[in-house]
C-alpha positions as CSV (number, residue, x, y, z in Angstrom):
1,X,91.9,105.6,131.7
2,X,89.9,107.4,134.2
3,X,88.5,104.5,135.9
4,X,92.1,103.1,136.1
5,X,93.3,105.9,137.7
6,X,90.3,105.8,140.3
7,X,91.0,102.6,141.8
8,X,94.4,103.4,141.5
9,X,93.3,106.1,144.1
10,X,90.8,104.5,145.9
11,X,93.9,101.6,146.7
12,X,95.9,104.3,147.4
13,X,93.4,105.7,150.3
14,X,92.9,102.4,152.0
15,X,96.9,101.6,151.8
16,X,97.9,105.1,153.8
17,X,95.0,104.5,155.9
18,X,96.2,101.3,156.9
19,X,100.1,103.1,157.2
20,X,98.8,105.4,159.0
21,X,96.7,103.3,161.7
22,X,99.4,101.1,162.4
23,X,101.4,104.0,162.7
24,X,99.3,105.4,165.4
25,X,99.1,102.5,167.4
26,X,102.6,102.4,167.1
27,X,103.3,105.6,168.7
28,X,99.8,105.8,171.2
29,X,100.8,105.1,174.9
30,X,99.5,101.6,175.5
31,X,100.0,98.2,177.1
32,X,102.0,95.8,175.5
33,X,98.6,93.6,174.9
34,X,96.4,96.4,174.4
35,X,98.7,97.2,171.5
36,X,98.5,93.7,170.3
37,X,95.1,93.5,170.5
38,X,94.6,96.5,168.7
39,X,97.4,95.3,166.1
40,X,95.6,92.4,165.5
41,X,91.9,94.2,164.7
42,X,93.4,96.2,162.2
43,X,95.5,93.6,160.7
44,X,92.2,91.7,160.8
45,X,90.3,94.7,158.8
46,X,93.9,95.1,156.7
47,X,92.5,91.8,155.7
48,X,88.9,92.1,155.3
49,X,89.6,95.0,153.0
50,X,91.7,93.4,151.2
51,X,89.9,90.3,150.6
52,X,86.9,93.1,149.6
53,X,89.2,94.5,147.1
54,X,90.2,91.1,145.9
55,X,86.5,90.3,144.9
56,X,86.1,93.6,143.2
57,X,88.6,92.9,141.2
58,X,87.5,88.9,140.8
59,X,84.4,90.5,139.8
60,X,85.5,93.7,137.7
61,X,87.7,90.4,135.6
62,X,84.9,88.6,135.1
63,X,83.0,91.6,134.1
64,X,85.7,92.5,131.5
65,X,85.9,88.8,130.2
66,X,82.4,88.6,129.9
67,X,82.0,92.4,127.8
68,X,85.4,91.0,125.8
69,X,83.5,87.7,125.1
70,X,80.1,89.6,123.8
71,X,82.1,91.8,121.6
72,X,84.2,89.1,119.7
73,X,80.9,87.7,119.5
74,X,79.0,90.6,117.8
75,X,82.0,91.1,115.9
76,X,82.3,87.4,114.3
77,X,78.7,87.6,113.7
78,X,79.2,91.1,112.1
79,X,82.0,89.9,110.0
80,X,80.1,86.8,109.1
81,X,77.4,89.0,108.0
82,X,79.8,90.9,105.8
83,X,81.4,87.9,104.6
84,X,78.3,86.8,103.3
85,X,77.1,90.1,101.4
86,X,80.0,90.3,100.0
87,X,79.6,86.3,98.5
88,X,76.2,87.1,97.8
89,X,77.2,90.6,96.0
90,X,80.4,88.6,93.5
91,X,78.2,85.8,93.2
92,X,75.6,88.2,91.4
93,X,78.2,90.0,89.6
94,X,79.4,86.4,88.3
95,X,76.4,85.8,87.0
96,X,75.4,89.0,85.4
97,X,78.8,88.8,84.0
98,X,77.9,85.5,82.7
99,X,74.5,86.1,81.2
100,X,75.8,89.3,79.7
101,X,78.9,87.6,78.1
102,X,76.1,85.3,77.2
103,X,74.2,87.4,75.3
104,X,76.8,88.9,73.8
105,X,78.1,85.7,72.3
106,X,74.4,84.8,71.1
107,X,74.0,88.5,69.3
108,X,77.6,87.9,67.3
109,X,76.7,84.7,66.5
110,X,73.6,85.6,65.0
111,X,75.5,88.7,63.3
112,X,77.3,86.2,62.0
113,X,74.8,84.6,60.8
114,X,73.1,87.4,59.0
115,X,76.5,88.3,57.5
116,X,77.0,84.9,56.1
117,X,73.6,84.8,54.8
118,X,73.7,88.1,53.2
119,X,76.9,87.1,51.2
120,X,75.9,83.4,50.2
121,X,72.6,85.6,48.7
122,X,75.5,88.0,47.4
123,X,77.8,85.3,46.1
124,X,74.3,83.5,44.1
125,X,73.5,87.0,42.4
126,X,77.1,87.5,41.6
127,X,76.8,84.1,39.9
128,X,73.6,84.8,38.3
129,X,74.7,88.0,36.8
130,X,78.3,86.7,35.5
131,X,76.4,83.6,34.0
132,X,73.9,86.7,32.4
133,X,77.1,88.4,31.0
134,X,79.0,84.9,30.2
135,X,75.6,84.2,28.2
136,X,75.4,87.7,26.7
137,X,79.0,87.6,25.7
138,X,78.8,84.0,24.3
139,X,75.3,85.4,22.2
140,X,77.6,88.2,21.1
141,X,80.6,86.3,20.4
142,X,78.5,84.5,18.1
143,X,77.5,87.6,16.4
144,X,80.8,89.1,16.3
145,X,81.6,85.8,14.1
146,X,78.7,85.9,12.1
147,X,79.2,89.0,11.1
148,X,82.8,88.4,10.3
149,X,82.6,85.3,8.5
150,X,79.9,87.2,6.4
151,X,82.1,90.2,5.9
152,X,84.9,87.8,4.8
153,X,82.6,85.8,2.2
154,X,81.6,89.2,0.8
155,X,85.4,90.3,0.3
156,X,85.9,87.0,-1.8
């Protein structure tokens, strides 16, 4: 803002200078081609100033385009940069998520495994032991008649 308001200023100065000049040779007591003459340099340095303040400015443009260039410059290359940790960053999480839903899947499984095992071993000792009491109870049975048919052939 402040540098704005300088040449703001500055083109101020040189415009009432130039007012005032041509005012004064306005009003001075001179010949007709004296005051021509004199007209004419100061229209001619009117000009030269002008075309000085048209440069400057030519030049302050250029120097703004070029700043405005280098800046969306660093800032692509700042925001590719970022664009790329970022990737980089949910690329890793991807495949730490990946491996850990991995290993995760690999310890049920083997869970599974265990708890499968440990009731096929259950289920065969179930098996053994009701074939134990089917045997036992088959032994007795056989006792229970024994004893009964003797019991019956002593009553008679």
């Amino acid at each position: 803002m402040a540098k704005s308001e300088g040449n703001g200023f500055l083109f101020g100065v040189v415009l009432g200078s130039a007012v005032g000049a041509i005012t004064a040779l306005l009003l001075a007591p001179k010949s007709g081609k004296e005051l021509r003459e004199d007209l004419s340099e100061h229209a001619n340095n009117f000009k030269d100033t002008a075309t000085d303040f048209k440069d400057i400015a030519f030049d302050k443009s250029s120097q703004f385009a070029d700043v405005a260039k280098e800046k969306a410059t660093t800032f692509s290359a700042q925001a590719g940069d970022i664009a790329n940790v970022v990737k980089d960053k949910s690329s890793q999480a991807y495949t730490k998520a990946k491996d850990a839903t991995e290993d995760i899947r690999v310890n049920l499984k083997d869970q599974a495994d265990q708890i499968a095992s440990r009731l096929n071993k259950a289920q065969k000792e179930l098996n053994a032991d009701l074939e134990g009491i089917r045997s036992e109870l088959e032994e007795t049975s056989s006792e229970a008649k024994e004893e009964i048919k003797d019991v019956l052939d002593k009553e008679e």
